[in-house]
N, C-alpha and C positions, 0 to 999 in steps of 0.2 A: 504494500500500500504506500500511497505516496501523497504528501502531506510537509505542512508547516509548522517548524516546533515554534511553542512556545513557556516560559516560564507559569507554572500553577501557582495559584495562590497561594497552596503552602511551600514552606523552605525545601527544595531539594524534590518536587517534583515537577515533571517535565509531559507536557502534552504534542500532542501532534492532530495537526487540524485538518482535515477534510472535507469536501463538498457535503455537508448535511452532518456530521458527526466531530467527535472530540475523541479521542484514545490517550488515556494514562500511560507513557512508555515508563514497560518495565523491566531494565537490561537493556539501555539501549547503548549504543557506544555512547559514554560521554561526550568526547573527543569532536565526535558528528554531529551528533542532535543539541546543538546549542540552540539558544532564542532564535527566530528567523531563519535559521538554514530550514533552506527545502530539504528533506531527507527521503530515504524509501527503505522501510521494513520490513522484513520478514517475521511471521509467528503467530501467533495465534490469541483471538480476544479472548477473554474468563471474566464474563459481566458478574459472576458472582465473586471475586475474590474482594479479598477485605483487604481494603488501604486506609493510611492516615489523609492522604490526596483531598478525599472527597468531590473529584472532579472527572471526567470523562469517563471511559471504559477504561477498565484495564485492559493490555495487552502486551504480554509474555514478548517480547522480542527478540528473536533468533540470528538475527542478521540486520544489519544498519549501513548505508550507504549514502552520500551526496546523491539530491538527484540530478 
């Protein structure tokens, strides 16, 4: 999926923004998924896991790339 990160409201969590959706990255490369870089992810969503976030879907991140 490909998408725009950005800083979450809480400290230390990181979103990625989509036509119509929000996803919680979680494990994404640091490095890559800063505020504003366009990225693209591999992995998979878990709308039910429990974060401190409180914000998007979660989603398990397997792979992280500049898009």
């Amino acid at each position: 999926m490909r998408g725009t990160v950005s800083a979450g409201v809480e400290s230390g969590c990181t979103l990625l923004s989509t036509p119509g959706e929000q996803y919680l990255l979680l494990g994404a490369d640091p490095a890559i998924a800063v505020a504003g870089a366009v990225v693209e992810v591999s992995g998979r969503a878990d709308p039910g896991a429990m974060t401190t976030c409180q914000q998007g879907t979660p989603f398990h991140v397997t792979r992280t790339s500049r898009g």
